[in-house]
C-alpha positions in Angstrom: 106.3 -10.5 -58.8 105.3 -13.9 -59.7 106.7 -15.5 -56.4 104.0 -13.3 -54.6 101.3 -13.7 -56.9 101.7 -17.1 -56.1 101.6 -17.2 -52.6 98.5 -15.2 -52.7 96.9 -17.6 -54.8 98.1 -20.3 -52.2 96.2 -18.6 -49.3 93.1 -18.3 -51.9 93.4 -21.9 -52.1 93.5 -22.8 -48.6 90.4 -20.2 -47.1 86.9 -22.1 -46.8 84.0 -21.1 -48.2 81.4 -20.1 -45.2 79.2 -22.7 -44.5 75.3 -21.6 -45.7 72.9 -22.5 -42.9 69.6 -24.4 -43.7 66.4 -23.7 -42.1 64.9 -26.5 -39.6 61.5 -27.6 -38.7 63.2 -29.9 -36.7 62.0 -31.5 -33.3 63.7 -28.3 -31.0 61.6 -25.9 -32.7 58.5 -27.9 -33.3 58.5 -28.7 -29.1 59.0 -24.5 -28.6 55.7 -23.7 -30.9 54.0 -26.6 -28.8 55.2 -25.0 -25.3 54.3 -21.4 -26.5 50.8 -22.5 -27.6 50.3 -24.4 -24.7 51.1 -21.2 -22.7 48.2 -19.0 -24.6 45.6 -21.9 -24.7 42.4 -21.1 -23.9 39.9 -23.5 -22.4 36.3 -22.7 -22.4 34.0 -24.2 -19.9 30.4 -23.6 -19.7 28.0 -23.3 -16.7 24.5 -22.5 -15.6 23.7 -20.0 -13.3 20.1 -19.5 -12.8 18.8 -17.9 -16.6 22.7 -17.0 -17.0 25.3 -18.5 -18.9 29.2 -17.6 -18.1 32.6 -19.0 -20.1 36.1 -19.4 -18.6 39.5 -18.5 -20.1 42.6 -19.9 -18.5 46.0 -18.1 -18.8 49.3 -19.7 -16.9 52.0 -17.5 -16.5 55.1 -19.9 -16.8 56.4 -23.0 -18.6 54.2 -25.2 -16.4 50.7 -25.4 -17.8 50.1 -29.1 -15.9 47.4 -29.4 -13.2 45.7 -26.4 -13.2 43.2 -25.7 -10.8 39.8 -25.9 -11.0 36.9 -23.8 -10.7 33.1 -24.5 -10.0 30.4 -21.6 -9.6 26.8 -21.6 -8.4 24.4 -18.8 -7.0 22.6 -18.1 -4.4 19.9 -14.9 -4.0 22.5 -12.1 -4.9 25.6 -14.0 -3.8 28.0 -16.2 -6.9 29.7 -18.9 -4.5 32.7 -20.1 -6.2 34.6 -23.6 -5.1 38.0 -23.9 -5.9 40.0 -27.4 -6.3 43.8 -27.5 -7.0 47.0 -29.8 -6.9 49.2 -26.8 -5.6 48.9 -24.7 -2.7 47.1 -21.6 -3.5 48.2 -18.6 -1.8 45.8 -16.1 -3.4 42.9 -15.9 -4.3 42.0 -12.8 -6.3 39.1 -11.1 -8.3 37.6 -8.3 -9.2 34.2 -6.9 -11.9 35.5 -4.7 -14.6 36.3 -1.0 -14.2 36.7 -2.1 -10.2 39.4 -2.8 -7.7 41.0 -5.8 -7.1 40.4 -7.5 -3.8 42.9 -10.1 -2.5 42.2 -13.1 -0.1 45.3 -15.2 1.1 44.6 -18.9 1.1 47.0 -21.4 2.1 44.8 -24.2 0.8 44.1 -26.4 -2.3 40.5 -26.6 -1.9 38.3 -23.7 -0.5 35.1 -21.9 -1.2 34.7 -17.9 -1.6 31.6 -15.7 -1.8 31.3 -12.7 -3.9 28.7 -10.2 -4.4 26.9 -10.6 -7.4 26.9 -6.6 -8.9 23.0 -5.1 -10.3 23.6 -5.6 -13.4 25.3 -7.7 -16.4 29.3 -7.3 -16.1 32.6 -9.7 -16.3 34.1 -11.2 -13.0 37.8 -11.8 -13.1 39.7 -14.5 -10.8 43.4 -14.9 -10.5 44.8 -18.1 -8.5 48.4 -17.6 -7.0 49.5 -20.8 -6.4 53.0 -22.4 -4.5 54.9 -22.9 -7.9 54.7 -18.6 -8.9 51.8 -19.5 -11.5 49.3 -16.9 -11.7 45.9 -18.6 -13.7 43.7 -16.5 -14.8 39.8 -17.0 -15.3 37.2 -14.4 -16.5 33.6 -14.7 -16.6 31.0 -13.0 -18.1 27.7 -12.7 -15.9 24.6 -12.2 -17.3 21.5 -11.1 -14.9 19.0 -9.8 -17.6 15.6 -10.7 -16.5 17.2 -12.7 -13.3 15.5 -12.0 -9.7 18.4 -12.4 -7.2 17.3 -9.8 -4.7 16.4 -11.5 -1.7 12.8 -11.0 0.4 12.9 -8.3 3.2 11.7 -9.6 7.1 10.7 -7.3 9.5 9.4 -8.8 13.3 7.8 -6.1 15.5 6.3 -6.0 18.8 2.6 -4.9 19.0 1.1 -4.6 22.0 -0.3 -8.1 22.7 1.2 -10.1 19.6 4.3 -10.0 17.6 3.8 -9.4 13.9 6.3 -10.6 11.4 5.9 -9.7 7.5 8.2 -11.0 4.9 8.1 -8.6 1.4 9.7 -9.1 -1.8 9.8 -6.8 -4.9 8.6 -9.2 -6.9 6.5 -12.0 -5.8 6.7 -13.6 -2.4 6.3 -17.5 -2.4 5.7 -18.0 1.8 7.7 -17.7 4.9 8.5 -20.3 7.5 8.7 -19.3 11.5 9.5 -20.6 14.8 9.7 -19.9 18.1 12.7 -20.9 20.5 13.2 -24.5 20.2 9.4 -25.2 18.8 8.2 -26.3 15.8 8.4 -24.7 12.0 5.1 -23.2 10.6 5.1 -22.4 6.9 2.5 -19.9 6.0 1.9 -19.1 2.0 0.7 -16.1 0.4 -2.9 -15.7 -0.2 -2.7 -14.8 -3.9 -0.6 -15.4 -7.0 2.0 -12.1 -7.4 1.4 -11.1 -4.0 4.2 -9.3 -2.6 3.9 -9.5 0.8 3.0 -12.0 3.4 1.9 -10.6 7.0 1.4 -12.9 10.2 0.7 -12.0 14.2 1.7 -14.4 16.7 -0.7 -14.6 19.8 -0.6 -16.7 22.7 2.6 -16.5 23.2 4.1 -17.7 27.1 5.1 -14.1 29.1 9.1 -13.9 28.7 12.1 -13.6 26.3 11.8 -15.3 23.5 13.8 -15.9 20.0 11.8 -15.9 16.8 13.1 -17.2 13.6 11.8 -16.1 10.5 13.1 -17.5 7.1 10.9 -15.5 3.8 11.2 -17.1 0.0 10.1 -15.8 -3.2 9.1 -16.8 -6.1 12.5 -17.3 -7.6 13.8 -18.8 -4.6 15.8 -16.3 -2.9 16.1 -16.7 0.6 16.3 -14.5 3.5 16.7 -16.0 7.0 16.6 -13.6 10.5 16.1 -13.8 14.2 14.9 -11.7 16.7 14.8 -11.5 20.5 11.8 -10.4 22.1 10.2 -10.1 25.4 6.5 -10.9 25.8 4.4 -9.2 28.0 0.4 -7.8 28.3 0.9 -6.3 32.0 1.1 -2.3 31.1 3.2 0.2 33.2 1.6 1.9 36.0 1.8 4.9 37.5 2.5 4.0 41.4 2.3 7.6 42.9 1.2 11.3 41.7 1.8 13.6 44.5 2.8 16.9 45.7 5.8 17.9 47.9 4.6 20.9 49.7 8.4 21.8 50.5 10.3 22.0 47.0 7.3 23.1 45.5 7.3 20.1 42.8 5.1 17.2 41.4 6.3 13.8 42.8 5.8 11.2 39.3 6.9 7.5 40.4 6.5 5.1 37.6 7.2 1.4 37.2 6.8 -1.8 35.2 7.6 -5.9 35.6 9.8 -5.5 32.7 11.3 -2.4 32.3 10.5 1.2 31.7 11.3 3.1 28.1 10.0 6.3 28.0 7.7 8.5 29.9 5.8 11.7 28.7 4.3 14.5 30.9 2.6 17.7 29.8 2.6 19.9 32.7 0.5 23.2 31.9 1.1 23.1 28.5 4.8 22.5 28.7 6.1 18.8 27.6 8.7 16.7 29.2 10.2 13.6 28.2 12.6 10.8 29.9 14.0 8.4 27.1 15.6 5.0 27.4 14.8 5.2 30.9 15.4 0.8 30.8 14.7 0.5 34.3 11.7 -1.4 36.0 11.1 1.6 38.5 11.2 5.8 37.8 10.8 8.6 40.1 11.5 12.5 38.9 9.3 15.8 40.2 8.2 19.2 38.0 7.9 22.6 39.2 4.6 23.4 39.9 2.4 27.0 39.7 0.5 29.0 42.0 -3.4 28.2 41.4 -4.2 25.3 39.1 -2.6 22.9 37.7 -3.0 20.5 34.6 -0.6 17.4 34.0 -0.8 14.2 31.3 1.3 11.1 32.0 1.9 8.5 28.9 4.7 6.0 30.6 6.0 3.1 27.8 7.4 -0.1 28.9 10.2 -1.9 26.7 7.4 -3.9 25.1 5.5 -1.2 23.6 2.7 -1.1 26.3 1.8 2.4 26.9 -0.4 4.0 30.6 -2.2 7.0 30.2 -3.5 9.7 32.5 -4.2 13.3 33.3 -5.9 15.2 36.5 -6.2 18.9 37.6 -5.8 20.1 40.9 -5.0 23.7 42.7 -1.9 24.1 44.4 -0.9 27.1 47.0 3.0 27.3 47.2 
């Protein structure tokens, strides 16, 4: 009994008492707190744009939060134009407004410049950069357009019959509108009145031909709007070459032509209309039935430069 009591005391003796473990603040888990907070760290940045003020958070998915790319933003009219600068490739560049799609662009590039609809009212703008090392950096920004004018002026160029007339509207204020012709020289022409909204100009004397006008319209808050428009110049009006009755078919003979082409022509023949569109041809010849007895007929022929003939006659006709 004793001889086992004393081996077990033996074995008592020789087990170790568990080591206790300390707690560290050590340099390991100091550098992991650093890493993890470098991770999360968000960098504000802030920039003008117009009346509107935006900030920029930056999230790096990875260990790797070195060299991050770089992100600029301006505007222009209705349009946010956003340059990117970067060390890596990126391979994506993506953003979308809240409650909105993403759209995706692929890259290939470390510097590049997007465009992106600016949206009517105030909302937050969300860009992800994909770059060549699987990083995925994430910037959000909120827009503010309270009280900003970023829709651009309206143009509209249209032939009148011996001038072209070009008006430049805005919905708030125009400021003026510059225009040229072909090659020639720019002509800036300013509104009349403070918080007008429109600014209307006819160009006369212009050489017979084609011709490109260019028309660019600011307003007050400097959004721009820039057009062209091809038109052909012309003050000879159609004519109506022939007007005259085939005794054999029983029909009106109508022959039509112009120098530079034909658009429509228009006939009221005893009370019943006919009409030949986009006709785009410098000659036309088509006939009508006609009645026993007399006859009344109308002609209005348009050429492609909004010149318009008119006409009418009666005559008796025996079949």
């Amino acid at each position: 009994m004793n001889q086992i009591l004393m081996i077990e005391n033996k074995k008592k003796k020789k087990e170790k008492k568990p080591k206790m473990h300390r707690t560290s603040t050590g340099p390991i888990e100091i550098k992991n707190i650093i890493r993890f907070f470098a991770i999360v760290i968000i960098i504000f940045g802030l920039t003008i744009i117009g009346h509107s003020s935006y900030a920029i958070y930056r999230e790096s998915k990875g260990n790797n939060t070195e060299d991050l790319a770089e992100i600029s933003m301006s505007r222009i009219n209705d349009t946010l134009i956003v340059n990117v600068s970067s060390v890596y490739t990126i391979d994506y560049f993506k953003y979308y407004w809240q409650d909105s799609e993403i759209t995706s662009i692929p890259e290939e590039n470390t510097e590049f410049q997007e465009e992106i609809v600016l949206p009517s009212e105030n909302n937050v703008l969300t860009i992800i950069l994909e770059d060549e090392t699987g990083r995925a950096v994430t910037y959000t920004k909120e827009v503010i357009l309270d009280g900003i004018d970023i829709a651009k002026p309206a143009i509209d160029i249209s032939k009148q019959e011996t001038s072209i007339r070009i008006t430049a509207t805005d919905e708030t204020a125009i400021e003026y509108m510059i225009y040229k012709i072909d090659n020639g020289q720019e002509v800036r022409i300013d509104k009349n009145n403070e918080g007008d909204t429109t600014i209307e100009y006819a160009l006369t004397g212009i050489e017979r031909g084609e011709h490109t006008i260019y028309v660019t319209a600011v307003d007050s808050s400097g959004n721009t709007e820039t057009t062209e428009s091809n038109v052909i110049v012309s003050s000879d009006r159609p004519t109506l070459k022939n007007l005259r009755v085939d005794q054999e078919t029983g029909k009106i003979i109508i022959e039509a032509a112009d120098t530079d082409g034909l658009k429509s022509i228009e006939v009221n023949l005893n009370g019943r209309k006919y009409t030949i569109n986009d006709i785009n041809k410098t000659e036309a010849t088509f006939g009508l039935d006609l009645i026993n007895g007399t006859n009344t007929i109308s002609i209005k022929i348009t050429n492609v430069n909004g010149l318009t003939a008119e006409g009418s006659t009666e005559f008796n006709y025996a079949g």
